[in-house]
PDB file of N, H, CA, C and O in Angstrom:
ATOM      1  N   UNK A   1      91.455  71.753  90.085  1.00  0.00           N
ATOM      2  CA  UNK A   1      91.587  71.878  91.534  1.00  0.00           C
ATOM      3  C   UNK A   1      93.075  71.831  91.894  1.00  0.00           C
ATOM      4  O   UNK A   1      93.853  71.037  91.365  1.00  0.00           O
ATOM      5  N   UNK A   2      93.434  72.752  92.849  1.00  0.00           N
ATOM      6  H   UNK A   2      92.802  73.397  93.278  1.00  0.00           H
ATOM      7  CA  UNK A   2      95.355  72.968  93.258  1.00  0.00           C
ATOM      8  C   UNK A   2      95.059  71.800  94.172  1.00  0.00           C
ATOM      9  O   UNK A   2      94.151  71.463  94.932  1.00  0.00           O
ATOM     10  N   UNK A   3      96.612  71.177  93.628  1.00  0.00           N
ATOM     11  H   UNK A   3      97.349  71.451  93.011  1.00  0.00           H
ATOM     12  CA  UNK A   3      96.832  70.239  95.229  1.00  0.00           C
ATOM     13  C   UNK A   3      97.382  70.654  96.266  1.00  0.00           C
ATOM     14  O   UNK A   3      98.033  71.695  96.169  1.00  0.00           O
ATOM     15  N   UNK A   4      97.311  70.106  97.319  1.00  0.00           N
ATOM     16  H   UNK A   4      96.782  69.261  97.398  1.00  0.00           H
ATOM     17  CA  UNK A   4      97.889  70.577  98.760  1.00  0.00           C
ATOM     18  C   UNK A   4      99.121  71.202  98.650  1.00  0.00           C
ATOM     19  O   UNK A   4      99.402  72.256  99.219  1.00  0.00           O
ATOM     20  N   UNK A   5     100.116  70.353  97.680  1.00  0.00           N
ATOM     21  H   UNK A   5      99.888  69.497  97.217  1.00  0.00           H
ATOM     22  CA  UNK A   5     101.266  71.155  97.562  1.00  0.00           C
ATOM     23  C   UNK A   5     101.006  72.556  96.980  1.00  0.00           C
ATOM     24  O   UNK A   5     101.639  73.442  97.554  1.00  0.00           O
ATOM     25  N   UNK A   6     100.454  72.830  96.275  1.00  0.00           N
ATOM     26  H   UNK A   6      99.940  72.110  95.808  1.00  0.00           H
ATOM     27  CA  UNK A   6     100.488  73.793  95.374  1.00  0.00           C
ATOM     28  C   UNK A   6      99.299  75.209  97.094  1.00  0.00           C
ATOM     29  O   UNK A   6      99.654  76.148  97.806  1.00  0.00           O
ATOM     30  N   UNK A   7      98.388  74.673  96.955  1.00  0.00           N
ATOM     31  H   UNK A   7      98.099  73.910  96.377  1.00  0.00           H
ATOM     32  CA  UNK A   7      97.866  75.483  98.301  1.00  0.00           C
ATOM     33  C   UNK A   7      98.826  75.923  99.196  1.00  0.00           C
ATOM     34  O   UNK A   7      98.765  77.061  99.663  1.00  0.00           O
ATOM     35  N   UNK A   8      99.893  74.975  99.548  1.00  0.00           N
ATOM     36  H   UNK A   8      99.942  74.051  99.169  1.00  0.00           H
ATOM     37  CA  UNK A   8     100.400  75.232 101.092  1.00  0.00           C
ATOM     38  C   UNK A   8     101.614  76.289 100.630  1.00  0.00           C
ATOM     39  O   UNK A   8     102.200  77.123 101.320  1.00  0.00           O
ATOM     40  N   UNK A   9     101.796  75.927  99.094  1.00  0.00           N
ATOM     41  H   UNK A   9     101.321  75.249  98.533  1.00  0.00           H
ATOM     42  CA  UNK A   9     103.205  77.018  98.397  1.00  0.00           C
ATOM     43  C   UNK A   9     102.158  78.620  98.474  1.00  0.00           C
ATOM     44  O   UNK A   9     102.571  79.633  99.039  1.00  0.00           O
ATOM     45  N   UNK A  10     100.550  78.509  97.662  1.00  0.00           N
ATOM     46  H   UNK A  10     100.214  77.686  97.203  1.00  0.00           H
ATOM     47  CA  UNK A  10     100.465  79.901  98.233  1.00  0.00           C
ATOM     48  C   UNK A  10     100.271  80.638  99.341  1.00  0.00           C
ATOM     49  O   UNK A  10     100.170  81.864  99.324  1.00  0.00           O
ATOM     50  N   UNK A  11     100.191  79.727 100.646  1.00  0.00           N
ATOM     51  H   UNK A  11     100.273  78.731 100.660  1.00  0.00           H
ATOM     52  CA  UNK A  11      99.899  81.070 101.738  1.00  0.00           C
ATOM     53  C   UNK A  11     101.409  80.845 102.415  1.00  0.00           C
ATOM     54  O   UNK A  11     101.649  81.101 103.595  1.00  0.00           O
ATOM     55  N   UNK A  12     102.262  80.389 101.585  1.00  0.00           N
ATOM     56  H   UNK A  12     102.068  80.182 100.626  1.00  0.00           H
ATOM     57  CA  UNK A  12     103.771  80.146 102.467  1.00  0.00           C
ATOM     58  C   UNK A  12     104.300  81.105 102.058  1.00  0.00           C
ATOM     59  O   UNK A  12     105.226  81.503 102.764  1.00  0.00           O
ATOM     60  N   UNK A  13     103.947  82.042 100.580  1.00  0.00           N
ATOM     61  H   UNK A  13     103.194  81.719 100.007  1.00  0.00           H
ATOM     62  CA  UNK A  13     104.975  82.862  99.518  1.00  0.00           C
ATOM     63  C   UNK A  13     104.329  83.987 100.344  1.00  0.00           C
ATOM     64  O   UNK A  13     105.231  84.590 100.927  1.00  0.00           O
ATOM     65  N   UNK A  14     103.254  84.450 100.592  1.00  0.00           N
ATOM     66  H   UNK A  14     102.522  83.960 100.119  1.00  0.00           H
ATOM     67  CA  UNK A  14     102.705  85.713 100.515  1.00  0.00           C
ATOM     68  C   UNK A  14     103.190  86.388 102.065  1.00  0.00           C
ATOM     69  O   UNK A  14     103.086  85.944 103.209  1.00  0.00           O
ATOM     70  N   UNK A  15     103.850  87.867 101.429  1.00  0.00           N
ATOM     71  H   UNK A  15     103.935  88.228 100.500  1.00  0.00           H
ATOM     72  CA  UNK A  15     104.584  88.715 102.406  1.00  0.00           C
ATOM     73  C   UNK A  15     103.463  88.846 103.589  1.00  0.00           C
ATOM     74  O   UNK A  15     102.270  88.615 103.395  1.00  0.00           O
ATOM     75  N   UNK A  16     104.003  89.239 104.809  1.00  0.00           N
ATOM     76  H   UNK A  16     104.973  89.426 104.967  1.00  0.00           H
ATOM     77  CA  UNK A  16     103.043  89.255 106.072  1.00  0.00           C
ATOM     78  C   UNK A  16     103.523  90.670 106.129  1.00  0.00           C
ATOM     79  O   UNK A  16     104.721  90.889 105.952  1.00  0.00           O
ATOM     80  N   UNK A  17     102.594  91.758 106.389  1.00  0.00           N
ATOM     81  H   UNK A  17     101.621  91.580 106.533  1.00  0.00           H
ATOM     82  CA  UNK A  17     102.620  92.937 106.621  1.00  0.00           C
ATOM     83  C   UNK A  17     101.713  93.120 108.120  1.00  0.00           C
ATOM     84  O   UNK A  17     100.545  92.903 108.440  1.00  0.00           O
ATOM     85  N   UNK A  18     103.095  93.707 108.920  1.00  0.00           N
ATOM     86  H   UNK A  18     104.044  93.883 108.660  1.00  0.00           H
ATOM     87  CA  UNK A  18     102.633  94.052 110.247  1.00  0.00           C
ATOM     88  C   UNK A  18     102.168  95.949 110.530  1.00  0.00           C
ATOM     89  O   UNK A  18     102.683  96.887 109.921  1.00  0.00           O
ATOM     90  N   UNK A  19     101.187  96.042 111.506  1.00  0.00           N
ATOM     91  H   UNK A  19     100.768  95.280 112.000  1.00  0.00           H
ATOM     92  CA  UNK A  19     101.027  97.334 111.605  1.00  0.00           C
ATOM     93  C   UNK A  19     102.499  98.127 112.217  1.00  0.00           C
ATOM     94  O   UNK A  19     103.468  97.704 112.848  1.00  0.00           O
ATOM     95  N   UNK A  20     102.105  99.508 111.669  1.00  0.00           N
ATOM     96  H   UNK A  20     101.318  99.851 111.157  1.00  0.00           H
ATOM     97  CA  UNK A  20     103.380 100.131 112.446  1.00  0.00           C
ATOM     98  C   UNK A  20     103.120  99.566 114.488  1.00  0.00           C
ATOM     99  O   UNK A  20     102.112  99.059 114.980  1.00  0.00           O
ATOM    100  N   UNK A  21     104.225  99.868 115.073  1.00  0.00           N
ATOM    101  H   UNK A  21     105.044 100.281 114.673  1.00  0.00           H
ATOM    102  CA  UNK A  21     104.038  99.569 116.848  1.00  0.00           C
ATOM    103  C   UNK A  21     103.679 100.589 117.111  1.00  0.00           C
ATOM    104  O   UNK A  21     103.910 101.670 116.569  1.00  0.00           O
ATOM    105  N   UNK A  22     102.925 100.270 118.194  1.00  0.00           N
ATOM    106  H   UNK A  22     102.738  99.392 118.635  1.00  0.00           H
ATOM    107  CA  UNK A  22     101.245 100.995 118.595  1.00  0.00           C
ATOM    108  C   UNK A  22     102.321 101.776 119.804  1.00  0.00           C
ATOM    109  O   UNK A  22     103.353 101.314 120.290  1.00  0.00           O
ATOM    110  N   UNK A  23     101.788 102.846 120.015  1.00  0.00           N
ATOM    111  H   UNK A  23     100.950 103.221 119.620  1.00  0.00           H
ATOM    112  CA  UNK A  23     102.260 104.137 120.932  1.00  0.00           C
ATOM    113  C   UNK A  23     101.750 103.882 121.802  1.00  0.00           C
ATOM    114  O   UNK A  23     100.634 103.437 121.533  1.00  0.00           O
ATOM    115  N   UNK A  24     102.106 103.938 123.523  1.00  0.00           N
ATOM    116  H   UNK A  24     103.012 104.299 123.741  1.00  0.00           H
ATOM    117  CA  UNK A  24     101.371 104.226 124.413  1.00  0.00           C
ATOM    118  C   UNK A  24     100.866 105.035 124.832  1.00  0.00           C
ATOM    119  O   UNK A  24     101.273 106.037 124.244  1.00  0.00           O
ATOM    120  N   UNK A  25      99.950 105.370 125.762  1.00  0.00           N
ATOM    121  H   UNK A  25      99.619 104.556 126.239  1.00  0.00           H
ATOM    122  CA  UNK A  25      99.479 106.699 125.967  1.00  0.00           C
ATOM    123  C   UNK A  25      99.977 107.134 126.715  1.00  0.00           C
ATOM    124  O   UNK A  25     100.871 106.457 127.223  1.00  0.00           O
ATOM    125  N   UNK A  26      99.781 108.224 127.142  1.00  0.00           N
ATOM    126  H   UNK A  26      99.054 108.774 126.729  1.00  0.00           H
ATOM    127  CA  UNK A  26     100.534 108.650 128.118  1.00  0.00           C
ATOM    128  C   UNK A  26      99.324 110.053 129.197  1.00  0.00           C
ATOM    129  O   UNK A  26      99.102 111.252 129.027  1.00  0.00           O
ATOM    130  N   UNK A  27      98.809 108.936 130.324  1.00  0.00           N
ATOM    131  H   UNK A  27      98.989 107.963 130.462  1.00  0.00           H
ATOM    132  CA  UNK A  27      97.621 109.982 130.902  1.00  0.00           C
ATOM    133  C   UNK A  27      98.387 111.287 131.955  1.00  0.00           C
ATOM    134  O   UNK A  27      99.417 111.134 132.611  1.00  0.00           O
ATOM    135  N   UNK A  28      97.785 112.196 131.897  1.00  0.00           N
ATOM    136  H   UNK A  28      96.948 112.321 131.364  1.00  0.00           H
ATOM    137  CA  UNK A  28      98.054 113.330 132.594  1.00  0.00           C
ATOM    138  C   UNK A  28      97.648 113.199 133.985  1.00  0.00           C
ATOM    139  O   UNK A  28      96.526 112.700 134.065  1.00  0.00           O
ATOM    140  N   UNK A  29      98.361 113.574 135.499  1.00  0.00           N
ATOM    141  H   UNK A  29      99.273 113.980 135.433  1.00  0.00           H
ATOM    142  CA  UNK A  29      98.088 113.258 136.382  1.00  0.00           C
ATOM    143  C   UNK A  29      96.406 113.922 136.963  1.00  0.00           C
ATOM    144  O   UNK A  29      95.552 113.445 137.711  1.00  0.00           O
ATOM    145  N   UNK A  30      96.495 115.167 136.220  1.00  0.00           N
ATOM    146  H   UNK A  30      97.189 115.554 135.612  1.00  0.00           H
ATOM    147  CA  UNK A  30      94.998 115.653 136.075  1.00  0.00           C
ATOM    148  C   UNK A  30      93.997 114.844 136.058  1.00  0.00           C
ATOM    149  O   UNK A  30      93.218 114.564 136.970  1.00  0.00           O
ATOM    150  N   UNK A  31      94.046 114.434 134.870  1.00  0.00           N
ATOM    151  H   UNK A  31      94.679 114.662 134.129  1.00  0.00           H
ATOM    152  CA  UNK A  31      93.688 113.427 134.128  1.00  0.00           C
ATOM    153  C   UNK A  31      93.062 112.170 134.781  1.00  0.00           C
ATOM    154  O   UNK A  31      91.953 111.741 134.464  1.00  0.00           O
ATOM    155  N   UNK A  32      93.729 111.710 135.561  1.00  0.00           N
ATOM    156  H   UNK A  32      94.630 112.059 135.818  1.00  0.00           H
ATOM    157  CA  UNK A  32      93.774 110.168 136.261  1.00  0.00           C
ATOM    158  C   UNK A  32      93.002 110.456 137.764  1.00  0.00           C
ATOM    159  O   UNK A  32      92.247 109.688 138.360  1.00  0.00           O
ATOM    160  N   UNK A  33      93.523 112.052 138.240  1.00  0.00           N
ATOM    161  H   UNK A  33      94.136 112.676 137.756  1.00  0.00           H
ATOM    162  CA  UNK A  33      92.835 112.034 139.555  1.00  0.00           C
ATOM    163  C   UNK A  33      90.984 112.291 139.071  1.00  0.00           C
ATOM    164  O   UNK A  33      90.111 111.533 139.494  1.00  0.00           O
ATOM    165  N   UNK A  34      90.726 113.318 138.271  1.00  0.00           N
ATOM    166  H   UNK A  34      91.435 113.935 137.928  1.00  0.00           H
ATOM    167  CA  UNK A  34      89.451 113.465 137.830  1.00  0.00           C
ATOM    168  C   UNK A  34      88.516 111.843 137.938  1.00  0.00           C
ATOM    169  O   UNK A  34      87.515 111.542 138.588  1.00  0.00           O
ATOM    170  N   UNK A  35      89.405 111.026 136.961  1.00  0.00           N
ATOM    171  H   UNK A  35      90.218 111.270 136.434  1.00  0.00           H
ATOM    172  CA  UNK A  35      88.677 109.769 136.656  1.00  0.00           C
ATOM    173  C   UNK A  35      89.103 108.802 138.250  1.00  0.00           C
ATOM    174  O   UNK A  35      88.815 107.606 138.291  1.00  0.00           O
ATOM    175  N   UNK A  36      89.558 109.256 139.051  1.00  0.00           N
ATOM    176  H   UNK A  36      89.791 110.228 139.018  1.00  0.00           H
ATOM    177  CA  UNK A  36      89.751 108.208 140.186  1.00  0.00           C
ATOM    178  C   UNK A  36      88.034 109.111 141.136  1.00  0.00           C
ATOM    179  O   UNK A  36      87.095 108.523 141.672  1.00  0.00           O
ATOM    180  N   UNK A  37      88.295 110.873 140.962  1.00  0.00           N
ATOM    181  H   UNK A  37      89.058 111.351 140.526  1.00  0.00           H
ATOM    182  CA  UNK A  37      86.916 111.236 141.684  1.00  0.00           C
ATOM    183  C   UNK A  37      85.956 110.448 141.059  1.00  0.00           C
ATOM    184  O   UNK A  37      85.237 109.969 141.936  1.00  0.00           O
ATOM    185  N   UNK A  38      85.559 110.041 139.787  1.00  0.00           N
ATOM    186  H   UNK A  38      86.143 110.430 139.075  1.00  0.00           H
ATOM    187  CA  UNK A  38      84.431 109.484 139.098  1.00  0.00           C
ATOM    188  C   UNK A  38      83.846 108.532 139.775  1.00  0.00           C
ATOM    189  O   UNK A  38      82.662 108.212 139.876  1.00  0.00           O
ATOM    190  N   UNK A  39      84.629 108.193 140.144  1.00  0.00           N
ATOM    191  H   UNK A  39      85.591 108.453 140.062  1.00  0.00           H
ATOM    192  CA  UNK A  39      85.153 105.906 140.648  1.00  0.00           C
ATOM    193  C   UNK A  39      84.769 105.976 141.865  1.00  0.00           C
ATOM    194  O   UNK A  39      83.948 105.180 142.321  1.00  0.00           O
ATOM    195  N   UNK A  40      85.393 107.094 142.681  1.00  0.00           N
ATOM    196  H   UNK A  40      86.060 107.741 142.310  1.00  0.00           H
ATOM    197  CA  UNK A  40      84.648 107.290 143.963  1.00  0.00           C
ATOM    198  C   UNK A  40      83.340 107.786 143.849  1.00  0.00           C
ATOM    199  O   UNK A  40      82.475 107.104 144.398  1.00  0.00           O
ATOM    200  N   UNK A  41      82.988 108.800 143.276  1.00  0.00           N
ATOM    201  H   UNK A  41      83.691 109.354 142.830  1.00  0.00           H
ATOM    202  CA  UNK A  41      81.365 109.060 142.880  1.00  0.00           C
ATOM    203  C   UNK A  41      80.455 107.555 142.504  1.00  0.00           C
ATOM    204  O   UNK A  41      79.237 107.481 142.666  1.00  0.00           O
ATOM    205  N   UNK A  42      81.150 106.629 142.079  1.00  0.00           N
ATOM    206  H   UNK A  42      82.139 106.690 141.948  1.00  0.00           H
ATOM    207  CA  UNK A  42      80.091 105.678 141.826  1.00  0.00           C
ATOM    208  C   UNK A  42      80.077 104.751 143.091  1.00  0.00           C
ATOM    209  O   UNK A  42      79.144 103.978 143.309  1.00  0.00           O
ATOM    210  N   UNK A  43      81.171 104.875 143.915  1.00  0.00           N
ATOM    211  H   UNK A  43      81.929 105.503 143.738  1.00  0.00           H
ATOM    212  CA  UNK A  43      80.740 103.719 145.312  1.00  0.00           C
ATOM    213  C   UNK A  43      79.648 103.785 146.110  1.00  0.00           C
ATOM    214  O   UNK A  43      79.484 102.952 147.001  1.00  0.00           O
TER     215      UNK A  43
END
């Protein structure tokens, strides 16, 4: 059985791999009025 020391050395060593940074979107004014008629269609 590892002791605590030995546990806390392996998740201290191991590299942290981050995702690439996330893109925003970018909506089309088309786009946004269509889905604002929707929004009004549901009131």
């Amino acid at each position: 059985m590892a002791t605590y020391d030995e546990t806390v050395e392996d998740k201290t060593t191991k590299e942290v791999t981050l995702p690439p940074k996330a893109t925003r979107r970018v909506l089309s004014p088309s786009y946004k009025a269509r889905i604002l008629k929707e929004y009004d269609a549901c009131l």
